[in-house]
Short mmCIF file of the C-alpha atoms (twelve columns), coordinates in Angstrom:
data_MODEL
# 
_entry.id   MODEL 
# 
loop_
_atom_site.group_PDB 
_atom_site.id 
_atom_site.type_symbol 
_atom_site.label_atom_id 
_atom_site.label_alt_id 
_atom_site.label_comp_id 
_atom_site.label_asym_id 
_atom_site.label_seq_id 
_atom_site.Cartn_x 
_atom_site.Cartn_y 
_atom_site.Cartn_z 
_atom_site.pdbx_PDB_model_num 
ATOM 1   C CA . UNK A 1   -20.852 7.647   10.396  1 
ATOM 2   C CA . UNK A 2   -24.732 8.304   10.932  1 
ATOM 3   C CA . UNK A 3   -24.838 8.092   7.016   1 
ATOM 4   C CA . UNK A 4   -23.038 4.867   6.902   1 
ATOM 5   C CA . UNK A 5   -25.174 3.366   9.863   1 
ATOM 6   C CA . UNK A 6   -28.645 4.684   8.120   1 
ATOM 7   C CA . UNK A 7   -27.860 2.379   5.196   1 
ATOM 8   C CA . UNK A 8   -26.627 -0.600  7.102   1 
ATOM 9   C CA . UNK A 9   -23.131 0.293   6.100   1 
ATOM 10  C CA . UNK A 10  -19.876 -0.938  8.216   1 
ATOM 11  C CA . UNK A 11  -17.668 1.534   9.019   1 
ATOM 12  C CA . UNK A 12  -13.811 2.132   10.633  1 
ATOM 13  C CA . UNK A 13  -12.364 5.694   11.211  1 
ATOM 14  C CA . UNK A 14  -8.936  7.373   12.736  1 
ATOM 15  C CA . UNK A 15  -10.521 9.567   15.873  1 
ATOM 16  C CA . UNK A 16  -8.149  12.852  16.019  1 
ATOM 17  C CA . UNK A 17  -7.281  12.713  19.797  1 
ATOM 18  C CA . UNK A 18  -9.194  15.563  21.144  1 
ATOM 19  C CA . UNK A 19  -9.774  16.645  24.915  1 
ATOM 20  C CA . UNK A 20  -12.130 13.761  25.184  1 
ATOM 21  C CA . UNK A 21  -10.296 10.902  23.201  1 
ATOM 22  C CA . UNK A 22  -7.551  11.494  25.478  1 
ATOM 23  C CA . UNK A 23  -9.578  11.384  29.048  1 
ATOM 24  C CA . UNK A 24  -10.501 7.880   27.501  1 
ATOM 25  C CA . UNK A 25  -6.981  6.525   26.464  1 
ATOM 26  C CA . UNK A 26  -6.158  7.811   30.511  1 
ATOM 27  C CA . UNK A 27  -8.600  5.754   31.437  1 
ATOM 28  C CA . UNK A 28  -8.138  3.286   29.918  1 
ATOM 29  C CA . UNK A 29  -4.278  2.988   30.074  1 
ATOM 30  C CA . UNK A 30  -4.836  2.342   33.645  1 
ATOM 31  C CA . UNK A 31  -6.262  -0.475  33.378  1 
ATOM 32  C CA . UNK A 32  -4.153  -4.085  32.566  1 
ATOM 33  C CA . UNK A 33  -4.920  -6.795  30.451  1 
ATOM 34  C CA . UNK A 34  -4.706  -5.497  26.664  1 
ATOM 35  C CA . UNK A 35  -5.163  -7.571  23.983  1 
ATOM 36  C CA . UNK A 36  -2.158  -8.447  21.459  1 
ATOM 37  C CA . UNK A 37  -2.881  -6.884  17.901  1 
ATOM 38  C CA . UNK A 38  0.433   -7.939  16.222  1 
ATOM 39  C CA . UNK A 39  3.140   -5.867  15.022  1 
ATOM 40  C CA . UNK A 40  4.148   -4.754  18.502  1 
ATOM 41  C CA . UNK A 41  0.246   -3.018  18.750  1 
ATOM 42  C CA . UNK A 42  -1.961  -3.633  21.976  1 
ATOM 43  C CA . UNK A 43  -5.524  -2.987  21.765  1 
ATOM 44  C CA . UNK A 44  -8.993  -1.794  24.415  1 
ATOM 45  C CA . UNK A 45  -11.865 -0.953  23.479  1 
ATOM 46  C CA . UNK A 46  -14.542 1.012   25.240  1 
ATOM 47  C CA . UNK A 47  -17.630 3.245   24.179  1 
ATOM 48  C CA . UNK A 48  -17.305 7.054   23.570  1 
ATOM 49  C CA . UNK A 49  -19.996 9.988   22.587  1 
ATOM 50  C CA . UNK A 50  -17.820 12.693  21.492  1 
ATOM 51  C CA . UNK A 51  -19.070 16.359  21.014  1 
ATOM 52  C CA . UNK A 52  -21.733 16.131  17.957  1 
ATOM 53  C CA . UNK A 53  -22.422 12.931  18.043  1 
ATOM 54  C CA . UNK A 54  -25.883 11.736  18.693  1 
ATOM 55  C CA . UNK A 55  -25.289 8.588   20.400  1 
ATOM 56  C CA . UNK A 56  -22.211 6.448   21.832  1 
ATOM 57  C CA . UNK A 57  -20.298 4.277   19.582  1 
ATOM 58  C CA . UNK A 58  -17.407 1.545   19.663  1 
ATOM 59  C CA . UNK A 59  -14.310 2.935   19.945  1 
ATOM 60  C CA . UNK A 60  -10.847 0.853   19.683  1 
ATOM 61  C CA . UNK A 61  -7.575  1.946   21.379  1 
ATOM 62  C CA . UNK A 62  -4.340  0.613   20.150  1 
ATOM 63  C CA . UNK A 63  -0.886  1.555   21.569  1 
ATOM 64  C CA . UNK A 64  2.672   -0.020  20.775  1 
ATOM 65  C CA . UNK A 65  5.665   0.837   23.234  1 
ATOM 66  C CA . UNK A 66  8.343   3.232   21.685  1 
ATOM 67  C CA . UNK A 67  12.008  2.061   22.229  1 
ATOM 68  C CA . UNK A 68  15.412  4.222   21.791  1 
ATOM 69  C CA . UNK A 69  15.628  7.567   21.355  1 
ATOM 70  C CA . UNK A 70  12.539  10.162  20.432  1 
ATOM 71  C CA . UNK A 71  13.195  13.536  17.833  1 
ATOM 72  C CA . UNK A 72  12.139  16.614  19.134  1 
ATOM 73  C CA . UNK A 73  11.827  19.862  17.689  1 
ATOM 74  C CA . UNK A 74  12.419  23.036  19.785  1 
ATOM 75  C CA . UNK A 75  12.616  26.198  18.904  1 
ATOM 76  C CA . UNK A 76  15.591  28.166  21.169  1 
ATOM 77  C CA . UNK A 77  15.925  31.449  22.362  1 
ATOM 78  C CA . UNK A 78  16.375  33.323  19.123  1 
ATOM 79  C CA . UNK A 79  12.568  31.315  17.395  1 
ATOM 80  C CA . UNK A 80  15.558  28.974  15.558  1 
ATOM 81  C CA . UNK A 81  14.278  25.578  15.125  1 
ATOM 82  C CA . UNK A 82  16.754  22.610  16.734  1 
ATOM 83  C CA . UNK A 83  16.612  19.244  16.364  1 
ATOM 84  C CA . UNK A 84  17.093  17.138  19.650  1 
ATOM 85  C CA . UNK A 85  16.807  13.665  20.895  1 
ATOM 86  C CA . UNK A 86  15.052  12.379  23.750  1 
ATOM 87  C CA . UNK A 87  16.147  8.948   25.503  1 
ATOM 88  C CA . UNK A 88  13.769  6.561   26.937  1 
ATOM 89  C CA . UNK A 89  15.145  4.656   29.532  1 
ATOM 90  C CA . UNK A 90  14.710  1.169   30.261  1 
ATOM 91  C CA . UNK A 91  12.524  1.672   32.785  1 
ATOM 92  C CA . UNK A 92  10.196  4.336   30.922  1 
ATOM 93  C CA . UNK A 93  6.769   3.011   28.825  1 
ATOM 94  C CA . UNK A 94  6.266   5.309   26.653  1 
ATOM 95  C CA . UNK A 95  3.535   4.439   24.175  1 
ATOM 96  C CA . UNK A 96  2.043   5.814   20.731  1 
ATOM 97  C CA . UNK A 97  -1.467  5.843   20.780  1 
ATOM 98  C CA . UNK A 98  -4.083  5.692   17.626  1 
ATOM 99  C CA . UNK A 99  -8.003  5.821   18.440  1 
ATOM 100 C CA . UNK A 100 -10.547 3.969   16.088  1 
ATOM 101 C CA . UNK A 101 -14.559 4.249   15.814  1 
ATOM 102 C CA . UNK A 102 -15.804 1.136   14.236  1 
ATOM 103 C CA . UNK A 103 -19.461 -0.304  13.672  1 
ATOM 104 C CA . UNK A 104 -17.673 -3.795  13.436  1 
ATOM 105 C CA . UNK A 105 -18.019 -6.485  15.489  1 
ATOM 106 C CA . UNK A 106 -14.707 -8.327  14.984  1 
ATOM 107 C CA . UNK A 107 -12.845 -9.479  17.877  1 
ATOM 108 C CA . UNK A 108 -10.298 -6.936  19.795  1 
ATOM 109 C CA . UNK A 109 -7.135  -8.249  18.299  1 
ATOM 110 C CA . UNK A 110 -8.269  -8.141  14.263  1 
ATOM 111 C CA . UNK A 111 -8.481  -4.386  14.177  1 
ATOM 112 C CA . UNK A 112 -4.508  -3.624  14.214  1 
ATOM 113 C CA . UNK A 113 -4.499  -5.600  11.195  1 
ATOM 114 C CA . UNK A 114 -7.763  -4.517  9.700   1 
ATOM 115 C CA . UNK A 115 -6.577  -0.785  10.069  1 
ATOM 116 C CA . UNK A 116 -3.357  -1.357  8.211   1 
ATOM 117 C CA . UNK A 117 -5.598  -3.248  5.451   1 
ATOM 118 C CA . UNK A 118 -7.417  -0.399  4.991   1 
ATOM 119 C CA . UNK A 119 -4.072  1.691   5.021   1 
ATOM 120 C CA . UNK A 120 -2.732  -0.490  2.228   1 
ATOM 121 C CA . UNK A 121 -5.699  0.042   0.386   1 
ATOM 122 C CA . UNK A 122 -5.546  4.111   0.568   1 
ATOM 123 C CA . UNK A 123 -2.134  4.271   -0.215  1 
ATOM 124 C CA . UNK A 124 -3.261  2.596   -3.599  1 
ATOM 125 C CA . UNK A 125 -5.290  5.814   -4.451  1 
ATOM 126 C CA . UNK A 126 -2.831  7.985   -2.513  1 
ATOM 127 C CA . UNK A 127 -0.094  6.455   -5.952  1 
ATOM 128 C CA . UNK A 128 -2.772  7.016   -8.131  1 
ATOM 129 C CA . UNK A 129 -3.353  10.649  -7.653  1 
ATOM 130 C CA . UNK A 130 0.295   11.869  -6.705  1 
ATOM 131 C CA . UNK A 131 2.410   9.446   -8.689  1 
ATOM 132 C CA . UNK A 132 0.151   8.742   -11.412 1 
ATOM 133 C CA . UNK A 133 -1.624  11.937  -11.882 1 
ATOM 134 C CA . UNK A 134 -5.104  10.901  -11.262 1 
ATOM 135 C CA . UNK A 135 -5.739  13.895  -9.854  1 
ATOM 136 C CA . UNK A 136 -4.118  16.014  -11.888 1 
ATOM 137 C CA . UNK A 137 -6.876  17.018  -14.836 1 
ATOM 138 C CA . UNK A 138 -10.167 18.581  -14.514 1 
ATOM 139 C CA . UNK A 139 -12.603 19.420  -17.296 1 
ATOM 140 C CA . UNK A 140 -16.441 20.226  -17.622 1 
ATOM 141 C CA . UNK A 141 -16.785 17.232  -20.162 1 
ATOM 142 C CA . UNK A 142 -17.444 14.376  -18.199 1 
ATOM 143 C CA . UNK A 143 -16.710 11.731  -20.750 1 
ATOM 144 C CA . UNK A 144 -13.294 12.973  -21.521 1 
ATOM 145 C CA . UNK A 145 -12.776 12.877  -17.793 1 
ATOM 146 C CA . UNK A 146 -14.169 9.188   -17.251 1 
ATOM 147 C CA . UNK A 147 -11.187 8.959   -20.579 1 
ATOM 148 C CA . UNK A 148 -8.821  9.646   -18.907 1 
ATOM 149 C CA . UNK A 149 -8.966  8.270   -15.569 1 
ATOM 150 C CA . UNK A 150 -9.525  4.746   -17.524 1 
ATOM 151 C CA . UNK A 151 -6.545  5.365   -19.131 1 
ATOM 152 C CA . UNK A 152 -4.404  6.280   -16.073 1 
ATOM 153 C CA . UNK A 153 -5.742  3.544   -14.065 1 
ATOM 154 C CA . UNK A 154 -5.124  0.956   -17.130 1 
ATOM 155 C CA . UNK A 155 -1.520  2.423   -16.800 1 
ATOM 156 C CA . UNK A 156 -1.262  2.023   -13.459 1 
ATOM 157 C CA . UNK A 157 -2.605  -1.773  -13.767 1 
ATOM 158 C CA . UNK A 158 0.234   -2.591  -16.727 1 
ATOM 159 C CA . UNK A 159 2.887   -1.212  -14.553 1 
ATOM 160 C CA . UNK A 160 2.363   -3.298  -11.962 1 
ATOM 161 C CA . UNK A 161 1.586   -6.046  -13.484 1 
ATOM 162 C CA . UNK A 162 5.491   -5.991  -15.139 1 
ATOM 163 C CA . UNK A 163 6.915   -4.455  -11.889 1 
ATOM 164 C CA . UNK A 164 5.624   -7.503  -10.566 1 
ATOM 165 C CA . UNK A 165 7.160   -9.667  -12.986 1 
ATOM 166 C CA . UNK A 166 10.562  -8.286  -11.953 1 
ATOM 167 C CA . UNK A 167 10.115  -8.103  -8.226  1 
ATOM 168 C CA . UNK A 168 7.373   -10.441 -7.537  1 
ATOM 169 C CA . UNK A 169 7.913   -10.455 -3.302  1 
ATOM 170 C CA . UNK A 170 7.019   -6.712  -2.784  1 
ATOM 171 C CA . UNK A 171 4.599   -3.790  -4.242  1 
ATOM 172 C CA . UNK A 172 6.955   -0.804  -6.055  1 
ATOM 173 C CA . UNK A 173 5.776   2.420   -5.943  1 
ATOM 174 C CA . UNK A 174 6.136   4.385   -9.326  1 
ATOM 175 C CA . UNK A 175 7.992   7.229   -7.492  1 
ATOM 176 C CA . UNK A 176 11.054  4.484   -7.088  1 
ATOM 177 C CA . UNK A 177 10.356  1.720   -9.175  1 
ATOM 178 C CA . UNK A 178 9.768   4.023   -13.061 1 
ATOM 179 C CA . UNK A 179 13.624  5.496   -12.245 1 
ATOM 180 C CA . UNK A 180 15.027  2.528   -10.815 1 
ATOM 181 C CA . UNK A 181 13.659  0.632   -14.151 1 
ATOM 182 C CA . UNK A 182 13.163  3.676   -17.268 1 
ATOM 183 C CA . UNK A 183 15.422  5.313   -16.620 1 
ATOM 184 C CA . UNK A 184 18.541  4.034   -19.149 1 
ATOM 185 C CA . UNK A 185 20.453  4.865   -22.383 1 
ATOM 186 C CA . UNK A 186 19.755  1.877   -25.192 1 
ATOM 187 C CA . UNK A 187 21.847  1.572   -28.036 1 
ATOM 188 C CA . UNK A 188 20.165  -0.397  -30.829 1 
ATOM 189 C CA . UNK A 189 22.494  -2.402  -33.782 1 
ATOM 190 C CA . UNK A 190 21.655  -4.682  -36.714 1 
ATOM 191 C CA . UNK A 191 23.900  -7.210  -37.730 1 
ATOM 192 C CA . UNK A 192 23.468  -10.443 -39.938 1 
ATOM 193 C CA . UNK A 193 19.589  -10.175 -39.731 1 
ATOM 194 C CA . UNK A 194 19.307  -9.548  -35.767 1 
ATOM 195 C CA . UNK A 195 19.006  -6.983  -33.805 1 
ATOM 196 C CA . UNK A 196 20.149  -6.195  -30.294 1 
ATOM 197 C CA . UNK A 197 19.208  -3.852  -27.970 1 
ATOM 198 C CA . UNK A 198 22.112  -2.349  -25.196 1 
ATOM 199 C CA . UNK A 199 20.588  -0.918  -21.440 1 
ATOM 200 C CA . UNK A 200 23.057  0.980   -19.868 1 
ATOM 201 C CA . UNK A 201 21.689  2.472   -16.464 1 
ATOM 202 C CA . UNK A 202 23.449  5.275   -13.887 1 
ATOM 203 C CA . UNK A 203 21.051  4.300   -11.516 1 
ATOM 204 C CA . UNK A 204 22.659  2.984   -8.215  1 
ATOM 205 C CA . UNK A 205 20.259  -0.217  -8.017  1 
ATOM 206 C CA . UNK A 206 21.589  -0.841  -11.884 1 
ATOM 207 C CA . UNK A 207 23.012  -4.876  -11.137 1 
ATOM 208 C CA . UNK A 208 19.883  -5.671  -9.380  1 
ATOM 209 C CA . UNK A 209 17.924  -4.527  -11.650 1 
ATOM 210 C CA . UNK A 210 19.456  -5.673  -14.908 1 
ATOM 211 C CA . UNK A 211 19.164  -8.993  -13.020 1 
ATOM 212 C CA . UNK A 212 15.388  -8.303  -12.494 1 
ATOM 213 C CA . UNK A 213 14.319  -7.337  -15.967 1 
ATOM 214 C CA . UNK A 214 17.123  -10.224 -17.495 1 
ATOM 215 C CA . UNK A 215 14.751  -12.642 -15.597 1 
ATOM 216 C CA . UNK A 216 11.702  -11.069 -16.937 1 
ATOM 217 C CA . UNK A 217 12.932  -11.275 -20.598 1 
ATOM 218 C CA . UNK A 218 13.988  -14.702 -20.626 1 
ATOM 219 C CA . UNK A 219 10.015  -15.495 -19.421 1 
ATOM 220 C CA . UNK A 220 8.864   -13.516 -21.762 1 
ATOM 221 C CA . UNK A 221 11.106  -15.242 -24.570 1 
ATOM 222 C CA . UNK A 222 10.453  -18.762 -23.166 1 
ATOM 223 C CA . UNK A 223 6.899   -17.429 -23.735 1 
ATOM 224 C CA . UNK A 224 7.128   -16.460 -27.425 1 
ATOM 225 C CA . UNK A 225 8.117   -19.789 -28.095 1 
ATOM 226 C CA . UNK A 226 4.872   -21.258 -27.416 1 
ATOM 227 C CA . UNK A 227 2.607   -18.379 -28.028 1 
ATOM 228 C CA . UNK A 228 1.499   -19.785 -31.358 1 
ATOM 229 C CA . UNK A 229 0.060   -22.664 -29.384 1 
ATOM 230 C CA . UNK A 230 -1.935  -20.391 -26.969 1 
ATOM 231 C CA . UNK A 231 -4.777  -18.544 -27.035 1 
ATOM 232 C CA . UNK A 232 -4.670  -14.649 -26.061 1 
ATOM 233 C CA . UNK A 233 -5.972  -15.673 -22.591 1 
ATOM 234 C CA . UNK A 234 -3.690  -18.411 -21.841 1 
ATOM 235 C CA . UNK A 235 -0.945  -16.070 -22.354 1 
ATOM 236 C CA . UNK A 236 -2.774  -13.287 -19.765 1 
ATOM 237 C CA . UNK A 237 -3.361  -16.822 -17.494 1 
ATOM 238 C CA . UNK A 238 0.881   -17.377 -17.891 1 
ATOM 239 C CA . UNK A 239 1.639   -13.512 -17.169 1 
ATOM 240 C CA . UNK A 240 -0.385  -13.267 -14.704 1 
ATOM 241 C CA . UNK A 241 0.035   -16.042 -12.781 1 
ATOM 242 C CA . UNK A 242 3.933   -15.290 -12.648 1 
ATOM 243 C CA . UNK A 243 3.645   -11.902 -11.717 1 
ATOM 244 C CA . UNK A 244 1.369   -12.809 -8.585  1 
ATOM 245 C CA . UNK A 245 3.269   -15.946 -7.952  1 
ATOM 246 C CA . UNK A 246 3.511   -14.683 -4.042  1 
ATOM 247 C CA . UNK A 247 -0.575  -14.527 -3.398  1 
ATOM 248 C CA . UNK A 248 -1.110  -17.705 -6.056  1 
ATOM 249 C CA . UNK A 249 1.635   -19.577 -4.175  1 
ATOM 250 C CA . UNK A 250 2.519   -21.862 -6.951  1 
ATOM 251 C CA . UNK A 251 -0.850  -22.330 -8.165  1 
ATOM 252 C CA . UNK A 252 -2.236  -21.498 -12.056 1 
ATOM 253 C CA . UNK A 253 -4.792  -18.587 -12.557 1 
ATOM 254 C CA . UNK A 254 -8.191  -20.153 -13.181 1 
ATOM 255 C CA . UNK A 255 -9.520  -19.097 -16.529 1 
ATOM 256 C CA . UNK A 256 -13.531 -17.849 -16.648 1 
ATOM 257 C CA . UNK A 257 -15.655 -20.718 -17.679 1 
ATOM 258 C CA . UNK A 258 -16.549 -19.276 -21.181 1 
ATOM 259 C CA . UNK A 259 -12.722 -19.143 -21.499 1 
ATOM 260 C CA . UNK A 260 -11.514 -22.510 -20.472 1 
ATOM 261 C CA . UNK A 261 -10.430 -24.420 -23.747 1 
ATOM 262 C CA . UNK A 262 -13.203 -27.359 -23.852 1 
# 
């Protein structure tokens, strides 16, 4: 954090709730009036100077109420582990608690959704390196390395870019969606001068996903058709603008300037 404010950088942490993060979340859950930070989060702020730290800085509190029943894990008599549930009560608040240090100087109620932004955006490197193997090579040559991290991450970009085409409302991780959609038995026969191909899945999402990629193909067919009378970035334009209908909302890709036909 000093780092990041020494270059003029903005900054927003997770605090781990230590003996002095947790005087402040008494303190402050004292206190009424919290401010609404959507999906059932409630948010306070105050200023804290934890142990190390050479000066005070923001710190953001948000809570959400937990409903139904709580798991617990005891241990009994014998050191077995047992699994047990815990009822909250009507009556009861019982609230989860996650503690933020910021530099920003948003309003109160952006920083649920700001957190979970930056969530999103870790659990993109968190596919990359466990799903992807990103991680998973190291080597003293540096340019072989840059290799193949390219190539995973120009893996990772096709994927998703056809996942996309099949299931255009939702990101798929690879650890469901490369099962759910590779893994089949095709059967291949020629007759008369054509040739078709025959996907038979055991997966147990097989209808909805032959209906997925059967959508997918006839786009990509429909495409073919007037492919002569594209250029290659036209075609990328089409793709792409399908596959991210949701965040285009209807709308074409806009091709670079030194693109655009004239």
């Amino acid at each position: 954090m000093r780092e990041a404010e020494r270059r003029g950088v903005a900054y927003l942490f997770k605090l781990r709730l230590t003996a002095n993060v947790k005087r402040m979340i008494e303190r402050l859950s004292t206190q009424s009036a919290w401010t609404n930070a959507g999906q059932g989060f409630e948010a306070k702020e105050s200023l804290v100077r934890l142990e190390g730290w050479s000066r005070q800085r923001r710190a953001i509190v948000l809570r959400r109420r937990v409903k139904g029943a709580l798991a617990a894990s005891l241990s009994d008599d014998h050191g077995q582990q047992k699994l047990s549930f815990v009822e909250v009560g009507a009556n009861a608040e019982v609230y989860e608690y996650s503690v933020l240090a910021t530099s920003l100087d948003e309003e109160l109620s952006a920083f649920g959704q700001l957190y979970r932004d930056r969530g999103d955006g870790e659990n993109i490197f968190d596919e990359l390196k466990n799903q992807w193997g990103w991680g998973g090579f190291t080597t003293h040559d540096l340019a072989r390395c840059r290799l193949a991290a390219r190539l995973v991450a120009l893996f990772y970009d096709w994927w998703n870019i056809f996942v996309r085409l099949a299931e255009p409302d939702r990101h798929m991780e690879a650890i469901t969606s490369r099962p759910l959609l590779l893994h089949a038995i095709a059967t291949r026969v020629r007759h008369a001068r054509q040739t078709t191909i025959t996907v038979a899945s055991s997966h147990a999402k097989a209808v909805p996903a032959a209906r997925a990629l059967r959508a997918v193909a006839l786009f990509l067919r429909e495409l073919v058709k007037n492919a002569e009378q594209l250029t290659s970035p036209q075609r990328w334009r089409a793709i792409l603008s399908r596959a991210f209908q949701v965040f285009l909302q209807g709308r074409q890709l806009r091709l670079p300037p030194r693109l655009a036909p004239i």
